[in-house]
C-alpha positions in Angstrom: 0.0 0.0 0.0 2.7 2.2 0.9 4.6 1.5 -2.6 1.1 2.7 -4.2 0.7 5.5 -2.2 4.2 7.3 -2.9 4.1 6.0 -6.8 0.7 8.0 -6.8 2.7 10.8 -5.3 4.9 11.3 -7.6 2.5 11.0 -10.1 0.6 13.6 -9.3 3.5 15.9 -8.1 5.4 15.4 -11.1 2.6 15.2 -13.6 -0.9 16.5 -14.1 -1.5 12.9 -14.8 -5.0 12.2 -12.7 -4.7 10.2 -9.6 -8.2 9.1 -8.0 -9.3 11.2 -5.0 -9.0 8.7 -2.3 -5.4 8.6 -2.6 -4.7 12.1 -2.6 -4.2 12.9 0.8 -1.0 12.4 1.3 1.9 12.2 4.4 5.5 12.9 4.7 6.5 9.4 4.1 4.8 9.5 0.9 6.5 12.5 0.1 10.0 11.5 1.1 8.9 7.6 -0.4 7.7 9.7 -3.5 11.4 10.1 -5.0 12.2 6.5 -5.8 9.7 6.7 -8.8 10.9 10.1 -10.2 13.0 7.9 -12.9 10.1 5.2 -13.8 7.5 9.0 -13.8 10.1 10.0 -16.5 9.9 7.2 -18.4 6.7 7.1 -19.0 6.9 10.7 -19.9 9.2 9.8 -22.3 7.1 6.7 -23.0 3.9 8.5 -24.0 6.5 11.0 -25.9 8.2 8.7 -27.9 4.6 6.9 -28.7 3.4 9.9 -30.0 6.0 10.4 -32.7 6.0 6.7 -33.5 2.2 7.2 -34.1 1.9 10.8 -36.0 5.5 11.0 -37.5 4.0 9.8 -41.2 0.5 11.9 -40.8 2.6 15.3 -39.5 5.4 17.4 -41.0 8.5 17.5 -38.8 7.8 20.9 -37.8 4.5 20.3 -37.0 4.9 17.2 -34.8 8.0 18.9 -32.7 5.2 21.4 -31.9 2.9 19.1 -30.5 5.1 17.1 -28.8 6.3 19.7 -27.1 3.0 21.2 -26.4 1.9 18.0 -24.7 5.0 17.9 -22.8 4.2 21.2 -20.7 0.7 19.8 -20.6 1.1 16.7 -19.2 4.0 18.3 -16.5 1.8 21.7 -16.0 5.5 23.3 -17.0 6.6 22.5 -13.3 10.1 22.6 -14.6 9.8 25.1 -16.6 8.5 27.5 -13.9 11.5 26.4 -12.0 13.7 27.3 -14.6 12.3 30.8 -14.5 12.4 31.5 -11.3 16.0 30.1 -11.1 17.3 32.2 -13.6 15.6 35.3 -12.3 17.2 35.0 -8.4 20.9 33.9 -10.3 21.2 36.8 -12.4 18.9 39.3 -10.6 20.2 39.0 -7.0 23.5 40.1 -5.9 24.0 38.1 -2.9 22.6 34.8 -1.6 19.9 36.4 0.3 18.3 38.9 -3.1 18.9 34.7 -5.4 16.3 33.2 -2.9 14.1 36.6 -2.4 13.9 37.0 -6.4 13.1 33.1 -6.6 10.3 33.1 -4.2 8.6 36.2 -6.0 5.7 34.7 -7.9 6.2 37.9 -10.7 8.4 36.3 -13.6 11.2 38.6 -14.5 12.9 39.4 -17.9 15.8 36.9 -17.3 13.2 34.3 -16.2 11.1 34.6 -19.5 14.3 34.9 -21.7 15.0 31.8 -20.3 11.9 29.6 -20.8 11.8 30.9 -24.5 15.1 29.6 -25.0 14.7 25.9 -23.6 11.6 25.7 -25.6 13.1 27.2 -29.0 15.6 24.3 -28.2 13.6 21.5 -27.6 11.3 22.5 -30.4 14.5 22.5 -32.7 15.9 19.2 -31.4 12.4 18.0 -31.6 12.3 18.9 -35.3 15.4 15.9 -35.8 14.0 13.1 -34.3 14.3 10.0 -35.9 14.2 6.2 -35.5 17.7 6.1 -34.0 16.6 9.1 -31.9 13.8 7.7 -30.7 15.2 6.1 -27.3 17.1 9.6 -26.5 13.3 11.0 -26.6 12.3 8.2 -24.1 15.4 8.9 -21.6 15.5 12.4 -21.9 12.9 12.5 -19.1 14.3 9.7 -16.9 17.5 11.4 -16.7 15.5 14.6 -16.0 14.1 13.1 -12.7 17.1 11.1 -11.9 18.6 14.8 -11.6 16.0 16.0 -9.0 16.6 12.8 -6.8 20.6 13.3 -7.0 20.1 16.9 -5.9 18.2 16.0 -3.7 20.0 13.7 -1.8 23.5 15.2 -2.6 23.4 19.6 -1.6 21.4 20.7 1.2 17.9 22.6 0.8 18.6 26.1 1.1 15.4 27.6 2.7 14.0 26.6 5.7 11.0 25.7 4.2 9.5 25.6 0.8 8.1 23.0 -1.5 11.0 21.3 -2.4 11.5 20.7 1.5 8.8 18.1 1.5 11.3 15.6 0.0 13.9 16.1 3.0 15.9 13.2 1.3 19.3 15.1 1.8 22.0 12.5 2.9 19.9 9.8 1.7 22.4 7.6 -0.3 20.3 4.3 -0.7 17.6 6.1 -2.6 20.3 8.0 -4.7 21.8 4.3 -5.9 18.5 2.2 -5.9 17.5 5.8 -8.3 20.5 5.6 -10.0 21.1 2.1 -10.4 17.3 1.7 -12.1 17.8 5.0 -14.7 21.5 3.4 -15.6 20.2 0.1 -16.6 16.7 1.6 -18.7 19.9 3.7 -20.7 21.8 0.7 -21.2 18.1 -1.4 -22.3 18.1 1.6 -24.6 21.1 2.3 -26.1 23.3 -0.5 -25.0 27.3 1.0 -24.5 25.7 4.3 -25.5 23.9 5.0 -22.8 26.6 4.3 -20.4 28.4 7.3 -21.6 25.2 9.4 -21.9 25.0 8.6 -18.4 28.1 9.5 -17.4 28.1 12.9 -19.9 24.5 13.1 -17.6 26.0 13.4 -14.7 29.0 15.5 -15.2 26.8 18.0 -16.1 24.3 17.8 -13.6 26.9 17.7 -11.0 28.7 20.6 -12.3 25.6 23.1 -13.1 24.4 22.0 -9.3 27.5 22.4 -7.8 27.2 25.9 -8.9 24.0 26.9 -7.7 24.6 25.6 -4.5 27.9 28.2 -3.7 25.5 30.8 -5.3 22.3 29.8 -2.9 24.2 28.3 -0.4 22.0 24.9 -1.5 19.8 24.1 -3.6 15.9 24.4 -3.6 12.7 23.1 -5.4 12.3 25.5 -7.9 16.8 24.7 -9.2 15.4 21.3 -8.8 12.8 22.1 -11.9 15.9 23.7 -13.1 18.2 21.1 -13.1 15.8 19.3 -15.1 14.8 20.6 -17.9 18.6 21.3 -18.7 18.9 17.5 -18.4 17.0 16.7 -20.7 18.0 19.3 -22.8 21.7 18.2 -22.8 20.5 14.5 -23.2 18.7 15.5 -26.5 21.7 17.6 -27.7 23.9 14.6 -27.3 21.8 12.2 -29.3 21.5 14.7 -32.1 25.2 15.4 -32.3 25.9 11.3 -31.9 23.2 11.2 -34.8 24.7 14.2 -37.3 28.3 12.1 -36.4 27.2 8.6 -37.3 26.0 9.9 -40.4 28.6 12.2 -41.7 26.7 15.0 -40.2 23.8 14.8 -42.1 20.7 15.5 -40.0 17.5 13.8 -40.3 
């Protein structure tokens, strides 16, 4: 019941998927419980993603089905992330000291660096959306995965950085068993996907996560829900980047 009850969780916190009623109400053990699924939420982000092109990519022009596709992306996650990107970017180049970061980041106005921001990732996903292709497909699948598996590793690895916020209902900070159960499940759906591949996008993953959230963290003095959204969507922005590059390589860079 428990495993249920923090699956639904992180369902319904990381989607707008709907969860039925009665299981709504939930505690801080689902909340901290809730984390274990954020790789297996992304996949079936990435799941219903990649199903989508599979289904409509003979019926749609290329330009046309990157559209959607990314339109039902910030549907079915509410643009969670994508506020969090926002609001990151707003507090790391609007405030001059930690203090002004989190004030600016807790403002619920969206600044000019915030907006700049979101219309950036999106031109970007549309664009690597607009090259998808057969041998793309998985990178479109564990895009998201690699996306969540980011929000468990900062959680568990830098400290929350307010004393209380909605990030702090996690409070998995320390919590290395998660981090490698996490980790362990998102390292073996790459390597199902992409064999050898997706060891090294893995690795290339995690470099970056590790150094874009090392950074925040001496800027805020931790890290908090909304870097969390953050650290996401450039995820699985860099994961998309690297299969289209690995793509364009492969095939004497000619895009597809």
């Amino acid at each position: 019941m428990r495993y249920i009850r923090s699956f639904l969780c992180a369902l319904a916190f990381l989607t707008r998927i709907p969860v039925p009623g009665g299981w709504c109400d939930f505690d801080h053990r689902d909340w901290n419980a809730s984390s274990s699924w954020f790789p297996l939420i992304g996949l079936l982000l990435g799941a219903i993603l990649g199903g989508l092109w599979f289904l409509l990519r003979q019926h749609l022009a290329a330009p046309v089905l990157a559209a959607l596709l990314l339109a039902i992306q910030v549907f079915l996650t509410g643009g969670l992330h994508l506020d969090g990107l926002m609001d990151t970017v707003d507090g790391v180049y609007g405030g001059r000291d930690r203090e002004q970061r989190l004030a600016f980041m807790k403002d619920s106005h969206v600044g000019a660096f915030g907006v700049i921001a979101a219309v950036l990732i999106l031109i970007l996903k549309y664009s690597l959306y607009t090259q998808l292709s057969f041998s793309l497909l998985p990178y479109l699948i564990i895009a998201p995965v690699l996306g969540r598996q980011s929000q468990v590793w900062a959680q568990v690895m830098f400290p929350y950085a307010r004393q209380q916020g909605l990030g702090s209902l996690f409070s998995i900070y320390g919590d290395y068993r998660k981090l490698m159960i996490t980790t362990g499940v998102s390292l073996f759906l790459l390597v199902a996907l992409l064999k050898l591949t997706g060891v090294g996008i893995f690795m290339a993953a995690g470099l970056f996560f590790y150094l874009i959230a090392g950074w925040l963290s001496r800027l805020l003095g931790g890290l908090t829900g909304d870097t969390y959204g953050a650290l996401c969507e450039l995820t699985e922005v860099v994961v998309l980047l690297i299969g289209v590059l690995l793509a364009g390589f492969l095939s004497g860079g000619r895009w597809v």
